[in-house]
C-alpha positions in Angstrom: -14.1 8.7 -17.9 -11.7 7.0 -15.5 -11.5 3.4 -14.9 -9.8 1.5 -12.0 -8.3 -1.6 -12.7 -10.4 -3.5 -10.3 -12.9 -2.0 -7.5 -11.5 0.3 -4.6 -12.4 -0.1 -1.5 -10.4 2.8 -0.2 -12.3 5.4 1.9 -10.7 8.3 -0.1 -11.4 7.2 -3.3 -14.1 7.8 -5.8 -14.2 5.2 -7.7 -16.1 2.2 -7.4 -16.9 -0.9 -9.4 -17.3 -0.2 -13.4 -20.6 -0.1 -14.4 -22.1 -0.1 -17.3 -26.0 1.0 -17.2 -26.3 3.1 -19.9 -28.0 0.8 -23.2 -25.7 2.8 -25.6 -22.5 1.5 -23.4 -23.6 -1.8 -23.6 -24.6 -1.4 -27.4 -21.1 -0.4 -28.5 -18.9 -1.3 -25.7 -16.2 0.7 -24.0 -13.1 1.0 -25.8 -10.2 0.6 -23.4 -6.3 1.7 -24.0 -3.9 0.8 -21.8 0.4 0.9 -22.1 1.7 -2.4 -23.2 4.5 -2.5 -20.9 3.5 -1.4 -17.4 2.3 2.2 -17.9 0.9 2.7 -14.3 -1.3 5.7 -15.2 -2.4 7.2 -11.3 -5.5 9.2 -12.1 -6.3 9.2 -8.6 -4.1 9.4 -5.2 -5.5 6.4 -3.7 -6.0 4.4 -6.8 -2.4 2.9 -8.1 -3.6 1.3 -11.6 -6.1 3.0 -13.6 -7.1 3.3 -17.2 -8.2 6.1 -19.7 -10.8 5.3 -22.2 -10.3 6.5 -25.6 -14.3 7.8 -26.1 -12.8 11.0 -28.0 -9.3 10.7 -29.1 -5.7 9.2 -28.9 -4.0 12.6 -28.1 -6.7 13.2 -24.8 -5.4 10.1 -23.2 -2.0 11.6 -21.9 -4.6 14.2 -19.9 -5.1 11.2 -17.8 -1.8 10.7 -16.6 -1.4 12.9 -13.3 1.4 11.7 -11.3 3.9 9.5 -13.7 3.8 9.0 -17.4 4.6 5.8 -19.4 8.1 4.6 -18.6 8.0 2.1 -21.7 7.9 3.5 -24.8 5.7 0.9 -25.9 3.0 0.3 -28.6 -1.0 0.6 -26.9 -3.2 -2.6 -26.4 -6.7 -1.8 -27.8 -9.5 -3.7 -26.1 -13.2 -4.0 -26.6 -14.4 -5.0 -23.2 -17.9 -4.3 -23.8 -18.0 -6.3 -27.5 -18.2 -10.0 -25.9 -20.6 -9.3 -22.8 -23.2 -7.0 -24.4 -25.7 -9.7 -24.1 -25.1 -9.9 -19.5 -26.0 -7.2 -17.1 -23.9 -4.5 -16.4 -22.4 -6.2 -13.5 -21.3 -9.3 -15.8 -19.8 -6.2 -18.3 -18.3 -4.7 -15.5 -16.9 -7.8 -14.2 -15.4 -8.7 -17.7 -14.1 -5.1 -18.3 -12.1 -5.6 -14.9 -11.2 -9.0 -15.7 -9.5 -7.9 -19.1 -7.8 -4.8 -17.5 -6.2 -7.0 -14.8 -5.0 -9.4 -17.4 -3.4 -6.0 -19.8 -1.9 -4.9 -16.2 0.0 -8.6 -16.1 1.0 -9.1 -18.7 2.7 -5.9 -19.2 4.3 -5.7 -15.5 5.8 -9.3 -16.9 7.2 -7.4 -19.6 9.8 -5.1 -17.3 10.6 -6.1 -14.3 11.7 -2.8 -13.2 8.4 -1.5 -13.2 6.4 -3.5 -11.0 5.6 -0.7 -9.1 7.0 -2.5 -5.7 10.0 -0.9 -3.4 12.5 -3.8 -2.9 12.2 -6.3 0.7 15.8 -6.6 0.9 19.0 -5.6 -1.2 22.6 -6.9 -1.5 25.3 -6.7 -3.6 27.4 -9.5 -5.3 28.5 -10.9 -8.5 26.5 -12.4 -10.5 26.7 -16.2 -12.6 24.5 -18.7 -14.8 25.6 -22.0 -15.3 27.1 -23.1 -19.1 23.7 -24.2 -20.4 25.8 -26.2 -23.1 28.3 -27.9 -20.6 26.1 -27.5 -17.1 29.7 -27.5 -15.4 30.8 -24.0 -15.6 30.2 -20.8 -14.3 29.4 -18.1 -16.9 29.6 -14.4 -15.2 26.5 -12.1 -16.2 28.1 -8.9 -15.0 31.6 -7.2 -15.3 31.3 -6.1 -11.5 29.1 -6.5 -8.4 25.3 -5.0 -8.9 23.2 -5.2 -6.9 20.1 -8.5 -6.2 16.7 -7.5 -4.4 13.8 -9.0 -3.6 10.3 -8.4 -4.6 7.1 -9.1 -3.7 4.7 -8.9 -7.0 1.1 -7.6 -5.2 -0.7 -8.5 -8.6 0.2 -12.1 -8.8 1.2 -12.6 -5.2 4.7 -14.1 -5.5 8.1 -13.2 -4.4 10.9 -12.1 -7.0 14.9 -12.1 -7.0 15.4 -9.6 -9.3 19.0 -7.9 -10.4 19.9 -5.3 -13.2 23.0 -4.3 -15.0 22.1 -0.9 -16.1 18.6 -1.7 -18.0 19.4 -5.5 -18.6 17.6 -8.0 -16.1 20.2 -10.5 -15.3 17.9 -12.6 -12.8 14.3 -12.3 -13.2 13.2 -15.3 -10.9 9.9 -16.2 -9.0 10.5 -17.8 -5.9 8.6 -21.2 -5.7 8.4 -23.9 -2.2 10.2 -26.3 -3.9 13.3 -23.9 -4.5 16.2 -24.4 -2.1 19.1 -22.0 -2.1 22.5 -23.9 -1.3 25.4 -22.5 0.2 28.5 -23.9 -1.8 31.4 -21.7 -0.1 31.8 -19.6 2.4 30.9 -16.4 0.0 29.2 -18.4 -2.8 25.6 -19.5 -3.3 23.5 -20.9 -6.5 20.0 -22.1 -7.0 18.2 -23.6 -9.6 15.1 -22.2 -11.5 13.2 -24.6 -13.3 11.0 -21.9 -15.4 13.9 -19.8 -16.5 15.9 -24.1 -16.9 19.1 -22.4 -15.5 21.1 -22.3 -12.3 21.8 -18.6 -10.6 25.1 -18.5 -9.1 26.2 -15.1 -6.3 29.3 -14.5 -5.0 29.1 -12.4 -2.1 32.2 -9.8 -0.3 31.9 -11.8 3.0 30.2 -14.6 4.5 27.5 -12.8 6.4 26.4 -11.2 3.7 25.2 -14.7 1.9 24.1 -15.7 5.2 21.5 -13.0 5.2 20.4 -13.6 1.7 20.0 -17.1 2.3 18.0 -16.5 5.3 15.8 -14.2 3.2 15.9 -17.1 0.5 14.2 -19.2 3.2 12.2 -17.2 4.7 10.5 -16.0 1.7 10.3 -19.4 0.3 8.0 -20.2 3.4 5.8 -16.8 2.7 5.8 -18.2 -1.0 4.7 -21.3 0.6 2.0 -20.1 2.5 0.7 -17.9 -0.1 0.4 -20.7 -2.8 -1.5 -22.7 0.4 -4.0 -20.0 0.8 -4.8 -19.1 -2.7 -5.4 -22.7 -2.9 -8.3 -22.3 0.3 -9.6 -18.9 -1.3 -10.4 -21.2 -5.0 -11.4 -24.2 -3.2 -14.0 -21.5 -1.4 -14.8 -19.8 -4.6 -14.9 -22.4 -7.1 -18.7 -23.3 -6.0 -20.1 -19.9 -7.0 -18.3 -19.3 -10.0 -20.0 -22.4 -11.4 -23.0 -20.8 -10.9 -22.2 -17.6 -12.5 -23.9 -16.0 -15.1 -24.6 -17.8 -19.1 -23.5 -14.2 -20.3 -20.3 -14.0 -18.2 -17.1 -14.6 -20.8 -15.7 -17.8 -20.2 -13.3 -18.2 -22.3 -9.6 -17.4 -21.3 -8.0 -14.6 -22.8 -5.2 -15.4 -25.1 -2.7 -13.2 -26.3 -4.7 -13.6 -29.8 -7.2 -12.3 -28.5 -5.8 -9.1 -27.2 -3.2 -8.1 -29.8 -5.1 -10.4 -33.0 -3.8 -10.9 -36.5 -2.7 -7.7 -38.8 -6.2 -9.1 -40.8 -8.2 -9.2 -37.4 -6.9 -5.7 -36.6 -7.2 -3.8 -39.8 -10.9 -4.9 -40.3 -12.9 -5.3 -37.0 -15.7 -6.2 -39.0 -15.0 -9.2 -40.8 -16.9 -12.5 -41.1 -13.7 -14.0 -38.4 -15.6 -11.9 -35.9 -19.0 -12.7 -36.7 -17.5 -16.4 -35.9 -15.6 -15.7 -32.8 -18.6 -14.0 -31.0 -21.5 -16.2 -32.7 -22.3 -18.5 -29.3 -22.4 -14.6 -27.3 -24.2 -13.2 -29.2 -27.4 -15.5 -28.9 -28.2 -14.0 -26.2 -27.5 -10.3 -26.8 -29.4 -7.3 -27.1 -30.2 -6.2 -30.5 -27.2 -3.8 -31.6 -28.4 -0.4 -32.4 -29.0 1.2 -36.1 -25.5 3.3 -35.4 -23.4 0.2 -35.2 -21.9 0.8 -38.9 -20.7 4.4 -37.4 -19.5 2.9 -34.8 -17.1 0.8 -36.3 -15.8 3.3 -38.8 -15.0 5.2 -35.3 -13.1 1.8 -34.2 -11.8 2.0 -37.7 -10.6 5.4 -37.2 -9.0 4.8 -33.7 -7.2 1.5 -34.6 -5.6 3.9 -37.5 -4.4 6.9 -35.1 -3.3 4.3 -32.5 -1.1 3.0 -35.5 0.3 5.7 -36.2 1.3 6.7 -32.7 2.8 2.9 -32.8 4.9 3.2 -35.6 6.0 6.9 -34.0 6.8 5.2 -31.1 8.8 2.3 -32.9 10.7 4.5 -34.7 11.4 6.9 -31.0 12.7 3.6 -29.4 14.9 2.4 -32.4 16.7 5.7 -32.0 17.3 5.5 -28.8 18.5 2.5 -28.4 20.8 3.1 -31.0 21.8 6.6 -29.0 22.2 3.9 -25.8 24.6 1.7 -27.8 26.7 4.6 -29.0 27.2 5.9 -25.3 28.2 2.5 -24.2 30.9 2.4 -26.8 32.3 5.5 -25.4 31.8 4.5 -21.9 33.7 1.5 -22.9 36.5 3.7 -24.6 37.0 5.8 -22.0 37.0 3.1 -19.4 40.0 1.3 -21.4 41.4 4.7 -21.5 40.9 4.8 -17.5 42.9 1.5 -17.2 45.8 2.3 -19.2 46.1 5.5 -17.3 45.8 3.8 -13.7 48.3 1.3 -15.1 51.1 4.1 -16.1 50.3 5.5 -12.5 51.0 2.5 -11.4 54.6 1.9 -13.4 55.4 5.3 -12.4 54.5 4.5 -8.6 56.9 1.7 -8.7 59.7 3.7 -10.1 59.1 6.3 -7.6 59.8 3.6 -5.2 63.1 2.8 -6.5 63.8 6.2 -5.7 64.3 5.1 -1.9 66.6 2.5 -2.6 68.7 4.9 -4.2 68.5 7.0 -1.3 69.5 4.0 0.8 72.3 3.8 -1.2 73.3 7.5 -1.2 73.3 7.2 2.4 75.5 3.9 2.9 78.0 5.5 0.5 78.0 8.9 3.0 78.6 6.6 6.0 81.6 5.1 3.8 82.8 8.5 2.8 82.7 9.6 6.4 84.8 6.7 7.2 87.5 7.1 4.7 87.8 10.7 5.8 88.6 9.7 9.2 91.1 7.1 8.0 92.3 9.2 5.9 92.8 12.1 8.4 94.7 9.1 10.7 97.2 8.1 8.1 98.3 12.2 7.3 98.6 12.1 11.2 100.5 9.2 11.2 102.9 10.5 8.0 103.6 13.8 9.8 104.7 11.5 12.8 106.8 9.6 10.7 108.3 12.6 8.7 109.2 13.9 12.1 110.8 11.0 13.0 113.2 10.6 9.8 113.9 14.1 10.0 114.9 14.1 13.4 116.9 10.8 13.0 119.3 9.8 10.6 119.7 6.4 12.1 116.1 6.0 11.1 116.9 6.5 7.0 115.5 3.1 6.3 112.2 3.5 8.0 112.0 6.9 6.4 112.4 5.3 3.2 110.1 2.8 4.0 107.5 5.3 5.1 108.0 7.2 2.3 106.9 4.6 -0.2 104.3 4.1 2.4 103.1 7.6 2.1 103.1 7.1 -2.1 100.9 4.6 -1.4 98.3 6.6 0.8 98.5 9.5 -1.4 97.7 7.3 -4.4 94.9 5.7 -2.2 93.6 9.2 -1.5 93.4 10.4 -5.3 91.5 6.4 -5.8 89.2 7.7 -3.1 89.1 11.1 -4.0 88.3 9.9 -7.6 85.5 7.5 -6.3 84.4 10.9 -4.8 83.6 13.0 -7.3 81.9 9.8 -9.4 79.8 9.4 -6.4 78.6 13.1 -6.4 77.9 13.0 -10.3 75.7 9.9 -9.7 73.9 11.7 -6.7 73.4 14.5 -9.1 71.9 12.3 -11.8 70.2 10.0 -9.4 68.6 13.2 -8.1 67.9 15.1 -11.7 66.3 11.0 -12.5 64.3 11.5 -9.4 63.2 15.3 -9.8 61.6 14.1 -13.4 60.2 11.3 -12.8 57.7 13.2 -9.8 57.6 16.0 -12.6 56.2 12.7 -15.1 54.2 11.8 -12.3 52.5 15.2 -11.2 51.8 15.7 -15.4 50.1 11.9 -15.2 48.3 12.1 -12.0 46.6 15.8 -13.2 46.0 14.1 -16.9 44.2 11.3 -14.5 42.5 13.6 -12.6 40.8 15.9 -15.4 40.1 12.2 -17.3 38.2 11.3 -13.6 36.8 14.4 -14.5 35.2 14.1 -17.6 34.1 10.3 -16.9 32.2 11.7 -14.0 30.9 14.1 -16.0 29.7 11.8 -18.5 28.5 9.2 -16.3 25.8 11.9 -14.5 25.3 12.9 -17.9 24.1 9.4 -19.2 22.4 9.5 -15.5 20.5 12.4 -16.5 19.7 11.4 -19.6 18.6 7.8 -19.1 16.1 9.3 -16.1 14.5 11.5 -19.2 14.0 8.9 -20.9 
């Protein structure tokens, strides 16, 4: 047996409003199960949120689930739809059954965020702040780096959303309300405040058109949030007349999260005089129960047992894994630091890799130099063979030879200074050039260590991908 959540009206889908007709029904009720954290179980393909009932046991209710399974992990709500409205028709039961199966499916979707079900309106990326809440002056970052902020539109309560996550944290989890008003403090920076959640949300955006379309969305759905709060208003106004009117056997009562999840004493004994009390007024009006009501329970008994079993199964499932998630981020976190240091050393090494064109600036200016000293150099020999000739072929000329010979000392001593600087020069080229030739081998080593590290992070990260979709 397959519930909807509330009555279809599609034309492909077979199920209607929940009735209960059958006297045995109404005698014991109909035990409903539902995921505790938005388990959207699709029995049908036009029906989106839909219920197993746990008539036979705990381990057929997974049979229901078609399409998805339960994306929470959570412990299962148990509720007695049937145990309050026994005494009504089986329009008032079925009304009461959809009325507690709407409540289950809202309060769990507020549980997780993630899993409303909804495809986002609009998406942007940007960073993230809150302000102090000690101080109210300062900006407090929520995430290391830009992630991305959407917008929502919850179908079940009929309100917009700016919703971001950081992996599986909710950073902003706010309802958009008419008297919100998103201000644009910068050119790439925007806050508002959000008077349920008492904080201010802070984005900085990449550009300024970016914030300009956000804010435009900000407004826009502000007025659609406007506009819906205006006509649920109408549609009470409208309906409040005949719900006066309703039924005596109708619940009227609202439903608390007592009265869902109860005490560990309400739970473990169903049948205790606390329960008598709670459904005395009811129960003036109800049909008489029938002789099997004492089997009954035991079978409530029974099913409240199994159900917490599978609970504490599930606990303990989730503990694990959460601790598994906080190992991984530690290593992510290592090997991040490690991805730092490395693209810092690559860094240091680019910048004496730069160096190496000064150097070869310099090599150059001091073969322009060389050049030029070998030229002078070739003009004084010239200009000492001239002269040689000269006091060789002239006597008269003795002094000038001896002049010019002194001369000639000093070039020749000149020539072994620059021959000298020379051969230094070529030893520093050498070393400048062995320096060079290992610091690109240094380089080649670091930038393939980097590489295989890119590797393995990659690696890792569709890894973790992989393995947080599984789960």
């Amino acid at each position: 047996m397959i519930l909807p959540a509330e009555p279809c009206h599609k034309p492909s889908c077979q199920f209607g409003p929940v009735q209960l007709d059958n006297p045995a029904d109404k005698a014991r009720g109909s035990l409903l199960t539902a995921a505790a954290a938005a388990c959207v179980v699709v029995g049908h393909h036009a029906c989106s949120d839909t219920f197993c009932s746990a008539e036979s046991s705990q381990q057929d209710v997974p049979r229901c689930v078609t399409t998805q399974t339960c994306r929470a992990g959570s412990s299962w709500l148990v509720l007695l739809a049937g145990r309050e409205s026994t005494a009504g028709s089986g329009a008032a039961a079925a009304a009461n059954s959809q009325r507690y199966t709407r409540i289950i499916l809202d309060s769990a979707r507020r549980q997780n965020p993630a899993n409303m079900g909804e495809q986002p309106i609009f998406s942007t990326r940007a960073h993230v702040f809150q302000i102090d809440p000690t101080t109210k002056k300062n900006w407090v970052p929520t995430s290391k780096h830009a992630v991305t902020v959407s917008y929502f539109f919850d179908s079940t309560r009929n309100v917009y959303r700016i919703i971001s996550l950081d992996g599986s944290k909710a950073i902003i989890n706010s309802t958009i309300t008419p008297n919100m008003t998103f201000t644009k403090t910068s050119q790439k920076f925007g806050q508002w405040a959000d008077s349920r959640a008492n904080t201010v949300y802070g984005l900085g955006f990449s550009s300024e058109s970016h914030l300009v379309k956000f804010a435009d969305k900000f407004a826009e759905f502000k007025e659609a949030a406007r506009l819906a709060k205006e006509r649920s208003q109408e549609k009470i106004e409208l309906t409040s007349t005949p719900s006066q009117e309703s039924a005596p056997g109708d619940l009227q009562s609202p439903l608390t999260s007592e009265s869902i999840n109860g005490t560990e004493e309400d739970r473990g004994a169903p049948g205790t005089p606390q329960h008598s009390e709670a459904r005395a007024e009811p129960s003036q009006n109800a049909l008489p129960m029938s002789h099997s009501s004492s089997s009954i329970s035991k079978h409530w008994e029974a099913e409240l047992a199994a159900l917490k079993g599978n609970n504490a199964k599930l606990t303990a499932a989730l503990l694990e894994s959460t601790a598994n998630v906080k190992q991984w981020k530690q290593q992510l976190a290592a090997y991040q630091e490690e991805a730092e240091r490395l693209h810092k050393r690559v860094t240091e090494l680019e910048c004496v890799s730069g160096q190496t064109t000064v150097i070869k600036s310099q090599k150059t200016e001091l073969n322009r130099t060389i050049e030029e000293l070998e030229l002078a150099l070739k003009a004084k020999e010239e200009e000492l063979e001239s002269l040689k000739a000269e006091v060789e072929g002239a006597n008269e000329f003795k002094f000038q030879k001896d002049s010019l010979t002194q001369k000639l000392k000093e070039s020749e001593l000149r020539n072994q200074t620059l021959e000298a600087q020379l051969s230094e020069l070529e030893q520093r080229l050498e070393s400048s050039q062995q320096e060079r030739e290992a610091c690109q081998k240094n380089l080649r080593s670091l930038l393939q260590l980097l590489d295989s590290k890119i590797f393995e992070l990659t690696e890792l990260r569709d890894a973790l991908a992989k393995m947080m979709e599984s789960s």
